[in-house]
FILONU-139460 format. One line per field, with one value per residue (C-alpha): x, y, z. Coordinates in steps of 0.1 Angstrom, whole numbers, plus 5000, padded with zeros to 4 digits. Layout:
BEGIN
x <- X / ...
y <- Y / ...
z <- Z / ...
***
This chain:
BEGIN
x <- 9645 / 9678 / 9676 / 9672 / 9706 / 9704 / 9710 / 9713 / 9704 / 9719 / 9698 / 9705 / 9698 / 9667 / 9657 / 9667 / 9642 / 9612 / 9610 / 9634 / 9619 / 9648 / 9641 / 9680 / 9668 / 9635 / 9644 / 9665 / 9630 / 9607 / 9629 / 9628 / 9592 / 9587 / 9605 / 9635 / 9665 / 9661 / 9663 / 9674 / 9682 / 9678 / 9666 / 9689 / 9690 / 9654 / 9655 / 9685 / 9657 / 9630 / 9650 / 9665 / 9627 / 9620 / 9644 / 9624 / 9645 / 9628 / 9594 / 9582 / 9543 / 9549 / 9518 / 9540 / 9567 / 9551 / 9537 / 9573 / 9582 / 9559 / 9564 / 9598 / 9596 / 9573 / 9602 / 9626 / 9638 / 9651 / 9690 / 9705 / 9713 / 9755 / 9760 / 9798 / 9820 / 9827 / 9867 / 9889 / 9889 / 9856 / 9839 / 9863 / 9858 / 9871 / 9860 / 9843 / 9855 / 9817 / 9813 / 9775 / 9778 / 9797 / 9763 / 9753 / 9788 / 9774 / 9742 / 9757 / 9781 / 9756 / 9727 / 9747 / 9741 / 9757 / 9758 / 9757 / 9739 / 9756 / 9767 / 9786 / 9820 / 9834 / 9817 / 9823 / 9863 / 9859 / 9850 / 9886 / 9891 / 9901 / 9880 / 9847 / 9854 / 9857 / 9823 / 9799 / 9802 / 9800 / 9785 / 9764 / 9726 / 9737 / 9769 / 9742 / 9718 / 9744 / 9768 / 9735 / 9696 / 9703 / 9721 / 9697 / 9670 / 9685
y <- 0226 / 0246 / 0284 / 0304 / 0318 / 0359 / 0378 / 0414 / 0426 / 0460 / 0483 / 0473 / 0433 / 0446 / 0462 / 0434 / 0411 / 0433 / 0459 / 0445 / 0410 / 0394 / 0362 / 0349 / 0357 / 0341 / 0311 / 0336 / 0353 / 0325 / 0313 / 0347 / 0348 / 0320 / 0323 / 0301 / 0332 / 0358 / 0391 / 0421 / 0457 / 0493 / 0527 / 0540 / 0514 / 0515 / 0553 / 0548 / 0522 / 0548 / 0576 / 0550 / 0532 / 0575 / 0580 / 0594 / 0565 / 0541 / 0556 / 0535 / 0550 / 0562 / 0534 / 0511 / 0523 / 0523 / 0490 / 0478 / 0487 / 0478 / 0442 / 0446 / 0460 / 0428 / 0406 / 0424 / 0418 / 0449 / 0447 / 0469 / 0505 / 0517 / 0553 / 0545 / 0518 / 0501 / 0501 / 0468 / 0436 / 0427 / 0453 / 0459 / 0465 / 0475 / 0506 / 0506 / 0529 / 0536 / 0555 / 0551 / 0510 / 0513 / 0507 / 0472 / 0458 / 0470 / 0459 / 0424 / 0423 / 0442 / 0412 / 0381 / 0376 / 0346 / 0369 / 0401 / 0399 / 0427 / 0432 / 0463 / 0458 / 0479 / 0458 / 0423 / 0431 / 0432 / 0398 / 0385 / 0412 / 0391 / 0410 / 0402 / 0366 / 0360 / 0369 / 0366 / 0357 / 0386 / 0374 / 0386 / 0375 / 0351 / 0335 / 0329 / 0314 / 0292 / 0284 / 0281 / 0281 / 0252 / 0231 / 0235 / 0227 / 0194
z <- 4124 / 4121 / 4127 / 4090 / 4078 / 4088 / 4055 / 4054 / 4017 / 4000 / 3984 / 3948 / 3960 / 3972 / 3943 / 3920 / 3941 / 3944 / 3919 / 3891 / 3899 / 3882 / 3868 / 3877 / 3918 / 3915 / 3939 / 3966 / 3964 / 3965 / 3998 / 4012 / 4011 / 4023 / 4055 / 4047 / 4051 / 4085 / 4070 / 4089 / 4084 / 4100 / 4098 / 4077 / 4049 / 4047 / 4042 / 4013 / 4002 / 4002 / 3982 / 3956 / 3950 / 3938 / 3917 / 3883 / 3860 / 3877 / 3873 / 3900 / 3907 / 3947 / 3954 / 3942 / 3963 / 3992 / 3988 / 3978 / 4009 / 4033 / 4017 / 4026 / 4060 / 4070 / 4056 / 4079 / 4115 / 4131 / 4134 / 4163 / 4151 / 4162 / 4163 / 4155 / 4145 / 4173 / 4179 / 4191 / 4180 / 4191 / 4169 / 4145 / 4104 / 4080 / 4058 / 4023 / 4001 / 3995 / 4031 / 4023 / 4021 / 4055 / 4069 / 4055 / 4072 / 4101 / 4100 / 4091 / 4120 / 4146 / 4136 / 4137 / 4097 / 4081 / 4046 / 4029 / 3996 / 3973 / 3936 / 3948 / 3937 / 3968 / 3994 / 3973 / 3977 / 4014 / 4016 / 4020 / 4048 / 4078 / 4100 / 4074 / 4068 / 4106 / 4111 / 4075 / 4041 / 4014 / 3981 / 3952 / 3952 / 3919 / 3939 / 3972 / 3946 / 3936 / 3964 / 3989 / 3976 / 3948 / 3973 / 4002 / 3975 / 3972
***
């Protein structure tokens, strides 16, 4: 049996998965959960996680929260945390405009991942970048569903 593909999930995928529980993700979720996709992260995502599940709009109860994430944390392999960008062409990326979405390149190239699951428009330009292409694919959850869960499906 092949290795899963390593995914590394933005904030806002993560929250359309688990809290939003959209209906349009159900199968990315379903094969998630089930062990199908690796999923990694770090220290600081999960603490951007932990602040966004409390914003007051989502009146998310902070059981819920914390249960949201604990879910999530057992879905997770740890990805290797860089103090810095790493310079040179071995290392090499390119910036977000976002300086806050910096991370989730980083956690995709530190990890290995084969995608970056994002509806951020900042980090879905970069996916042409020479120096993203080379080394994972950037696509929103919806394109993944499309371009990879239906056809490993079938």
């Amino acid at each position: 049996m092949p290795a899963p593909l390593r995914l590394v999930l933005d904030t806002n995928t993560v929250l359309a998965l688990w809290l939003f529980r959209d209906p349009a993700l159900g199968t990315l979720r379903a094969a998630i959960e089930s062990g199908e996709y690796s999923l990694h992260s770090r220290d600081d995502a999960l603490e951007e996680l932990r602040c966004v599940l409390a914003y007051p709009r989502f009146e998310a109860p902070a059981l819920d929260q914390q249960a949201l994430q604990d879910a999530y944390r057992r879905l997770l392999e740890p990805a290797p945390h860089t103090t810095s960008l790493a310079t040179g062409a071995a290392g090499a990326l390119p910036a977000c405009r976002d300086p806050d979405d910096q991370k989730f390149l980083e956690i995709a190239r530190d990890c290995g991942a084969s995608h970056l699951l994002t509806r951020d428009k900042a980090l879905l330009r970069l996916a042409r970048h020479r120096h993203v292409r080379e080394r994972f694919h950037i696509l929103s959850p919806e394109a993944f569903v499309a371009d990879v869960v239906v056809h490993s499906a079938t």
